[in-house]
NUNUGU-970604 format. One line per field, with one value per residue (C-alpha): residue in one letter; x, y, z; residue number from 1. Coordinates in pm, 1 decimal. Layout:
BEGIN
res <- [A  ...]
u <- [X  ...]
v <- [Y  ...]
w <- [Z  ...]
n <- [NUM  ...]
REM end
This chain:
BEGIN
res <- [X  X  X  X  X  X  X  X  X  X  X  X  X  X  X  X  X  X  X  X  X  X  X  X  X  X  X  X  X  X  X  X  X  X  X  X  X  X  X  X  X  X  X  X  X  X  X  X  X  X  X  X  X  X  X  X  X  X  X  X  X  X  X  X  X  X  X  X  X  X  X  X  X  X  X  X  X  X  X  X  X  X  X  X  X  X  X  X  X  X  X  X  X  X  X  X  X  X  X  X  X  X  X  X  X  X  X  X  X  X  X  X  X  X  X  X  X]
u <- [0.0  182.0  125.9  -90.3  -450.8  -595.7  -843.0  -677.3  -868.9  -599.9  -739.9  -618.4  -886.2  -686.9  -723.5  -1015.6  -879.7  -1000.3  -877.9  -967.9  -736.0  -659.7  -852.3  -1250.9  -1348.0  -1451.6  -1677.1  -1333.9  -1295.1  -1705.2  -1587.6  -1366.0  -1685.6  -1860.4  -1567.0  -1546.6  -1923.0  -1911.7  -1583.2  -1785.8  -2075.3  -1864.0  -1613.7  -1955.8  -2088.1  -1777.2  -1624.1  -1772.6  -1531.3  -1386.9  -1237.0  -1240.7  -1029.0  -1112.2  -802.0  -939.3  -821.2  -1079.1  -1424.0  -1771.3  -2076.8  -2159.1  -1920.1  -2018.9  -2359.7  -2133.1  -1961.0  -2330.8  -2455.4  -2121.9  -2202.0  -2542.9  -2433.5  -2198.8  -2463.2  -2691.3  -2428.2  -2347.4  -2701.3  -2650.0  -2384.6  -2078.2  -1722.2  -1708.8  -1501.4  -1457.2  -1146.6  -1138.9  -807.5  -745.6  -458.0  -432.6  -427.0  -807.0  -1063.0  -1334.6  -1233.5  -1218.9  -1534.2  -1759.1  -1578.1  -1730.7  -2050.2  -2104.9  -2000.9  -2371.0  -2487.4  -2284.0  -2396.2  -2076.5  -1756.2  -1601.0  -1327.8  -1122.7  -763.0  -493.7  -311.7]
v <- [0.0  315.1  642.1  836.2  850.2  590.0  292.7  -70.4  -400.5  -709.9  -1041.5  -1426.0  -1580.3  -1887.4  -1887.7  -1671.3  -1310.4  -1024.5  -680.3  -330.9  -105.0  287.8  629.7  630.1  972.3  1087.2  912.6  805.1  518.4  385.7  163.6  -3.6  -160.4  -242.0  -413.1  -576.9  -659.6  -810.2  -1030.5  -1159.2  -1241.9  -1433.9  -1603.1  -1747.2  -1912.5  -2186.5  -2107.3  -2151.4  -1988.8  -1580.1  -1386.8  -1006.7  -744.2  -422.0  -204.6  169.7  482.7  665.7  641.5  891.7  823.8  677.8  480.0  363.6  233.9  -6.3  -118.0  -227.9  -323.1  -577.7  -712.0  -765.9  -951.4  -1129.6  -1171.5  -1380.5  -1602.6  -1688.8  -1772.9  -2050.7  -2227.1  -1992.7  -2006.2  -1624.5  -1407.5  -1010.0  -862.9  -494.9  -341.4  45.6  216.5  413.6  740.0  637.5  527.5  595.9  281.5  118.4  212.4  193.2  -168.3  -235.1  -66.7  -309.4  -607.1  -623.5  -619.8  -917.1  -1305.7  -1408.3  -1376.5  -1058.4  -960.8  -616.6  -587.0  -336.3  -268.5]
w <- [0.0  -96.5  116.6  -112.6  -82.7  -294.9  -216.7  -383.6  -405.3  -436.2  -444.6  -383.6  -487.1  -471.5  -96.8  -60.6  35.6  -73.1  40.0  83.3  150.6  181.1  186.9  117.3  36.3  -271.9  -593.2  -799.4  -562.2  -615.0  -930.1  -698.9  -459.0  -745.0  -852.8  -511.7  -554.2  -913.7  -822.6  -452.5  -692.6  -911.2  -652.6  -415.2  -772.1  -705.4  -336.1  3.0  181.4  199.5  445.4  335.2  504.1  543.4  618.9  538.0  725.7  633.3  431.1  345.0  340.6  -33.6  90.2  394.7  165.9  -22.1  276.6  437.6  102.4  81.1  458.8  340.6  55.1  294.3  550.7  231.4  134.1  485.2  586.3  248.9  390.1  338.8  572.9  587.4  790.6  788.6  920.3  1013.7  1046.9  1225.6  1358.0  1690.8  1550.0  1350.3  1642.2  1466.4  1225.9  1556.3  1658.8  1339.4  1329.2  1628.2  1494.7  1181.3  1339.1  1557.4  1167.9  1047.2  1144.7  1048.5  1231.7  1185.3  1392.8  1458.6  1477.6  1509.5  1177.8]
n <- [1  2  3  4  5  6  7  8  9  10  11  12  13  14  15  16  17  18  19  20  21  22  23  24  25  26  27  28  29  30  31  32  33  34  35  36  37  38  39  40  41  42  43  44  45  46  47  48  49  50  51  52  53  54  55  56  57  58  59  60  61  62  63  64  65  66  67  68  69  70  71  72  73  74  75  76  77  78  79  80  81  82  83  84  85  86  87  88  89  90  91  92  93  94  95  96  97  98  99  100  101  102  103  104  105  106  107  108  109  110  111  112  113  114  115  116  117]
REM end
């Protein structure tokens, strides 16, 4: 992840991992969940298990509606029979990451834990 403020999805499919990582603000980075969306879509067609890490230091609104829509989505495929697991990441210096973390997992009926990046 380099130091500028940009959002980046990598993916190892191959083991299940997905991650989201970086800054949040702004509608340049709203192809990149409905990237994130399309590829979950496509990966739960053949795959029963994900874990998905969320490692943002900061995020807006707009996209704090594709983070719930993802849980939803996440929330679906669990409820079929899916391994899933989110992983929230924050640093000391963002607390509110911590926080909303904490926030969105009472929405999740999967595990989804918090951790110190």
């Amino acid at each position: 992840m380099s130091s500028e403020k940009s959002l980046e999805l990598s993916t190892r499919t191959e083991h299940g991992i997905f991650m989201l990582e970086g800054w949040s603000v702004g509608e340049e980075y709203h192809p990149v969940y409905r990237e994130l969306i399309d590829k979950l879509i496509v990966y739960f067609r053949r795959n029963e298990r994900l874990v998905l890490y969320f490692n943002l230091q900061l995020f807006d609104k707009r996209s704090l509606s594709y983070i719930l829509k993802i849980l939803g989505l996440l929330n679906v495929e669990f409820r079929k029979g899916r391994n899933i697991t989110v992983k929230w990441g924050w640093t000391s210096n963002t607390s509110l990451m911590k926080a909303t973390g904490k926030d969105l997992k009472e929405l999740c009926d999967f595990s989804f834990e918090l951790f110190e990046a």
